[in-house]
C-alpha positions as CSV (number, residue, x, y, z in Angstrom):
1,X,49.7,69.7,-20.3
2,X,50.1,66.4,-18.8
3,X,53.5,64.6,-18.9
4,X,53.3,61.8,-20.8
5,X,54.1,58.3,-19.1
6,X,57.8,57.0,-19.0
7,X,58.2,53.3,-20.5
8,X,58.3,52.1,-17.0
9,X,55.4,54.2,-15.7
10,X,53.3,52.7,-18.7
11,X,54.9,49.4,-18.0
12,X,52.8,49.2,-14.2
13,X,49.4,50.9,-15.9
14,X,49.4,47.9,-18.1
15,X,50.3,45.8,-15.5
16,X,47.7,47.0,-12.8
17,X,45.1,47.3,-15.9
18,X,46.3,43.2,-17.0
19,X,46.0,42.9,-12.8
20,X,42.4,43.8,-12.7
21,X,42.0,41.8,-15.8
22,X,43.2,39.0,-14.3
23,X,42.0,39.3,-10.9
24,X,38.5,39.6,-12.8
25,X,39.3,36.4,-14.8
26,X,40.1,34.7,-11.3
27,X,36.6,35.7,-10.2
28,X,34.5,34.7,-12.7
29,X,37.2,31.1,-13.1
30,X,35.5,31.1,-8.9
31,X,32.4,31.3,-9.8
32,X,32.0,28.8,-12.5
33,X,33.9,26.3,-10.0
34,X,31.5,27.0,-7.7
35,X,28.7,26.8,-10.4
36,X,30.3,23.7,-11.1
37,X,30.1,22.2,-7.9
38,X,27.0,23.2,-7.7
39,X,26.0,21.0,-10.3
40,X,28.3,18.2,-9.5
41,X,26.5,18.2,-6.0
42,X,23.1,18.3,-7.3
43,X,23.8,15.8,-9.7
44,X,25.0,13.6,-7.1
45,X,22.4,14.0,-4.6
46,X,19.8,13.4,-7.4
47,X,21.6,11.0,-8.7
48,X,21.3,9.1,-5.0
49,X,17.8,10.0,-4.9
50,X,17.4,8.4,-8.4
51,X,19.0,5.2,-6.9
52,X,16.7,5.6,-4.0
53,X,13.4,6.0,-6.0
54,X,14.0,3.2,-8.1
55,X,14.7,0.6,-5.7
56,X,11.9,1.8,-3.7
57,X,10.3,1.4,-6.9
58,X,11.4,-2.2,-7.4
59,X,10.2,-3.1,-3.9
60,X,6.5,-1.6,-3.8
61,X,7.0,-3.7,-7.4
62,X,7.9,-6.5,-5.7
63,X,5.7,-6.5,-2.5
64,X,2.7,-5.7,-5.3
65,X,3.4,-9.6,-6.9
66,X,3.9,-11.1,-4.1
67,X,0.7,-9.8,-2.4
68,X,-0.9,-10.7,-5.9
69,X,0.0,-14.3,-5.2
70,X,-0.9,-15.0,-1.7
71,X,-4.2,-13.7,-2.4
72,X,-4.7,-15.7,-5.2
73,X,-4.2,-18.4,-2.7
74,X,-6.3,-17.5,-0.3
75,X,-8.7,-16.8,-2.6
76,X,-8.8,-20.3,-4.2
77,X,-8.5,-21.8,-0.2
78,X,-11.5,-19.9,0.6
79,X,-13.5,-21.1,-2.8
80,X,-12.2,-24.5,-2.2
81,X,-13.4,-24.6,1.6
82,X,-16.9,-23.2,-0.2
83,X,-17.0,-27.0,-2.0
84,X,-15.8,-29.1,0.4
85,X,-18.2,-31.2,2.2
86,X,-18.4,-29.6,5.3
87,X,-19.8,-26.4,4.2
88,X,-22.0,-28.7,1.8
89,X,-23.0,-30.4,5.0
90,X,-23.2,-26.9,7.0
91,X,-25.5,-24.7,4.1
92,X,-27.6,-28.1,4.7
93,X,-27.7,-28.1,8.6
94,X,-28.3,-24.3,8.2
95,X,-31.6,-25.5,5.8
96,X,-33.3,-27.5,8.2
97,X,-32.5,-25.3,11.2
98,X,-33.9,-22.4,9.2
99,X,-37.3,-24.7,8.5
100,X,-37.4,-26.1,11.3
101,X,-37.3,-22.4,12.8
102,X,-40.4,-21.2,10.3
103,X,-42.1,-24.1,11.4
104,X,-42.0,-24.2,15.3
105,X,-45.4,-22.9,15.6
106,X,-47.0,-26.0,13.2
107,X,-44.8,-28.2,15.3
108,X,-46.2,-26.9,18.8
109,X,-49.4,-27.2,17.4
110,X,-48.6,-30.9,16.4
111,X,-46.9,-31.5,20.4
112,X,-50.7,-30.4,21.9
113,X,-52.3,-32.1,19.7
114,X,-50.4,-35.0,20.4
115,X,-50.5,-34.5,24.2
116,X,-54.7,-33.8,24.4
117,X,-54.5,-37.2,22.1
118,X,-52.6,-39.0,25.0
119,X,-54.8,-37.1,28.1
120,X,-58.1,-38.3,25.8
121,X,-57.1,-41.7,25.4
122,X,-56.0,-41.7,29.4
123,X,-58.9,-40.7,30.0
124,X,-60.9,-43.2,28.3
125,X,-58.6,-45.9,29.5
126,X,-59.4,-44.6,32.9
127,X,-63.6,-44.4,32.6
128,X,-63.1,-48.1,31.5
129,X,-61.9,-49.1,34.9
């Protein structure tokens, strides 16, 4: 038969048993620090990201309006420049010219007929003499 422990020998099994104990305690108090940081980081960094996303947010917002307005101006230059008398007096030009070019053959026509008029009448003035 074993001998039983001595109150002192008992005394250091508890204590090495309460050592483990503790030491096991210290590891898992190490872990959730480091859990803990963990989180603490990740909140951080998202929350930085966070920051970042919504001011990037706010800008696109802002360069969005903006954009809005200056094409709303151009837009109303360009309709305005569509009424203003120049291009009233340009689409008219552009009429003519676009006759006048659909017609060029009726107007040749006219020029020789014109000319043949002046050599007949030369001509005539010329058998008088």
């Amino acid at each position: 038969m074993g001998k039983a422990p001595s109150f002192p020998d008992l005394h250091l099994v508890l204590a090495l048993e309460r050592g483990s104990e503790v030491q096991e305690t210290i590891n898992v108090q190490n872990i959730l620090v480091t859990q803990a940081n963990n989180a603490l980081t990740a909140v951080q960094t998202a929350g930085n990201e966070l920051h970042l996303a919504q001011f990037a947010k706010k800008a696109l917002d802002d360069f969005q309006a903006a954009e809005a307005k200056v094409l709303s101006g151009l837009q109303a230059a360009v309709k305005a420049l569509a009424q203003s008398a120049e291009a009233i007096a340009f689409g008219a030009a552009n009429t003519v010219l676009a006759f006048a070019r659909a017609n060029v053959k009726d107007i040749d026509i006219a020029k020789n007929a014109m000319e043949k008029a002046r050599e007949a009448s030369e001509a005539a003035l010329d058998m008088g003499n």
